[in-house]
N, C-alpha and C positions, 0 to 999 in steps of 0.2 A: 466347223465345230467350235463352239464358243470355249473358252479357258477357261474354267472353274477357279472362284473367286473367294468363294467361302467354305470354313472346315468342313461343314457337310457335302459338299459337292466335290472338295479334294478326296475327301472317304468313298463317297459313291463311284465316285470316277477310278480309284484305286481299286475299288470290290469289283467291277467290271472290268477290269481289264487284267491283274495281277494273276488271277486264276488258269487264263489262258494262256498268258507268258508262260508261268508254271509247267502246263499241259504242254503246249509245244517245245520247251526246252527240253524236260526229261523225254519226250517224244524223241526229237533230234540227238539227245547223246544215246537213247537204243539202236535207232533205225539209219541214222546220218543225215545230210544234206539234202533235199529235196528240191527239183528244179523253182517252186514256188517261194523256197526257202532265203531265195536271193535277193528278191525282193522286198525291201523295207515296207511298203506298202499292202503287198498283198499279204506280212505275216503279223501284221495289225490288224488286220481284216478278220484273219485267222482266228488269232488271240480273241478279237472282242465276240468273235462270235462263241468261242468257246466258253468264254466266261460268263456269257449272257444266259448259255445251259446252263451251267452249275449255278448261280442265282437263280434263274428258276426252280431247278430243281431245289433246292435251300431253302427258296421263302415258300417253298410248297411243303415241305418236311415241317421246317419250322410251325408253319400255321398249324400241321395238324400234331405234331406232339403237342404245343401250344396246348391245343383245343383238348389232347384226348387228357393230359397230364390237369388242367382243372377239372377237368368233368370227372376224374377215377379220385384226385385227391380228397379233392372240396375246399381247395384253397382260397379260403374269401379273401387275404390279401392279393391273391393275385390279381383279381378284376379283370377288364377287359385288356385286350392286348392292344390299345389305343392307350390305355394308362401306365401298363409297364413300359411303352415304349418310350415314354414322356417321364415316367419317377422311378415306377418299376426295377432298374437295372443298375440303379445306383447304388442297392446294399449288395450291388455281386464285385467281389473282389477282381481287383485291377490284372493279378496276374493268371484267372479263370479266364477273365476275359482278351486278356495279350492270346493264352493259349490257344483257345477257341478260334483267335481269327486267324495264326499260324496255320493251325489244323486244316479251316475250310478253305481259305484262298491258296495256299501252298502245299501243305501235304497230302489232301485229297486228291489233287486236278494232278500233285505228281504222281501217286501213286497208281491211279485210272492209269496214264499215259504209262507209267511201267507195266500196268498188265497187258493191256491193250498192245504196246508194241514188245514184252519179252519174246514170247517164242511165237509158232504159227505151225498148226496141222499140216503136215507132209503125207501124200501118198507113195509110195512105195508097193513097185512091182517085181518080184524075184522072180528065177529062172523056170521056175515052176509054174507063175498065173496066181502065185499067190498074191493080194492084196491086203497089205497091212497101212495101216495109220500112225505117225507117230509124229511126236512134238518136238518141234527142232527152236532152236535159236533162229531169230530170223538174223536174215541177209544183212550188213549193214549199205549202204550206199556210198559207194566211195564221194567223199569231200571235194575231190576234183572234179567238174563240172566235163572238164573236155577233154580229147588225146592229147592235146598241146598242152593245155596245164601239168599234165601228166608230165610230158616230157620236159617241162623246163622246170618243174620242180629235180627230176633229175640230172637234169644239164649240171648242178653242183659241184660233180667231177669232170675234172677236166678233160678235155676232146675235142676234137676236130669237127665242125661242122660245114655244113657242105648246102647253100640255100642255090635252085633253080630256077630263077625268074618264070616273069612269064612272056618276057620277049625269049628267053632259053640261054641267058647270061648268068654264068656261074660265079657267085658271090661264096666265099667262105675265108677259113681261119683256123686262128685256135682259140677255141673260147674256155677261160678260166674265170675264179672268182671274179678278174674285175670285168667281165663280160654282163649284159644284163638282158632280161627276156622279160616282155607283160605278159600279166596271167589276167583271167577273169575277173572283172567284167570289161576289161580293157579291151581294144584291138590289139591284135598279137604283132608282134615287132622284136625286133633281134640286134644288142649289140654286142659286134664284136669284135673286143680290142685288139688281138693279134690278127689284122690283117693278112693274107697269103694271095701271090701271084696265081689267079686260076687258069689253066688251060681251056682249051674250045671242051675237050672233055671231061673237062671235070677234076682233073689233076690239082693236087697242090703241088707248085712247081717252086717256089721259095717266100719265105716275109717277106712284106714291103717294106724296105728302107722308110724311114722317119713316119711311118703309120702309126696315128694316134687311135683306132679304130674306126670301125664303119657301120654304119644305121641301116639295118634294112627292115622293112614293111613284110609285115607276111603275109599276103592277099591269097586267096582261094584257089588263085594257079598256080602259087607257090609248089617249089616242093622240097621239103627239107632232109637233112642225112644227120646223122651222130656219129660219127665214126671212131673209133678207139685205135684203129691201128696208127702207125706210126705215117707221117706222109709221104714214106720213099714207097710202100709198099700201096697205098691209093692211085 
């Protein structure tokens, strides 16, 4: 895709795309995070096709209020809509026109994406076989993408973790603030600064003397613990 070089083409290229940024942001703060929504790529994709509806549908409105507003008025200055678009728009005040393209690129495409995503038809069955309909708030989608971001957004507080290789070598500690965990869209990994001596089973048996902490990988045969209790009783 070529870089728009000239004001008309920074405009054009703004009116295609601004609309649908609009529509899927107020979309995403109704509904939340959507697997496609992590992708830089695919939510340009999104956007421009969204945007490319609402201009159509625009320059299709437009054309025909255009058409039916000289044909009911009889406005002979207005002339063809080749000539207002050329002289035409130059007696329309500057802040008619700021609001207008507020309106169409921003608050239309938000307000669609608010209706479209506020509530959503429920059915409802009671004890009876009665079947009723009703309008609920929808669902939001949690922002966390996986179980593990989940839980290391909670890891915050402090606790005992407990990781099981996948040879069946038991890694763990005590992980506080200065502990650190990757979240999405990372590979997941685990540090943790208070080292602990682990037993064949699993036991915290005591800290390592002059342990600065330890790196572990979290691979698929992993398996990880949280623990709260204290380590005489693990």
């Amino acid at each position: 895709m070529n870089v728009p070089e000239s004001l008309p083409q920074v405009l054009i290229f703004i009116a295609m795309l601004v609309p649908g940024i609009s529509f899927v942001t107020v979309r995403t703060w109704f509904v939340g995070w959507r697997s496609p929504d992590y992708g830089a790529g695919s939510r340009i994709l999104e956007s421009l096709y969204v945007s490319a509806i609402f201009v159509i549908v625009y320059s299709g409105l437009g054309l025909a209020v255009f058409g039916l507003t000289s044909e009911l008025t009889g406005m002979v200055t207005l002339g063809s809509f080749e000539n207002w678009v050329t002289d035409g728009w130059r007696g329309t005040p500057a802040w008619w026109i700021g609001l207008l393209v507020v309106a169409l690129l921003v608050g239309v495409p938000g307000g669609v994406a608010a209706l479209m995503s506020w509530s959503r038809i429920a059915t409802e069955v009671d004890d009876d076989g009665k079947v009723t309909h009703k309008r609920r708030r929808v669902n939001r989608n949690q922002a966390v993408p996986r179980a593990w971001d989940m839980a290391a957004y909670g890891a915050e507080t402090p606790r005992f973790i407990r990781v099981k290789t996948a040879t069946g070598v038991y890694i763990g500690g005590w992980y506080d603030v200065e502990g650190y965990i990757s979240t999405y869209p990372y590979e997941r990994d685990v540090f943790i600064a208070h080292q602990w001596r682990m037993g064949k089973r699993g036991q915290f048996l005591e800290p390592i003397v002059d342990s600065l902490g330890v790196w572990v990988p979290i691979t698929d045969d992993c398996h990880v613990e949280w623990i709260a209790a204290p380590a005489a009783s693990t």
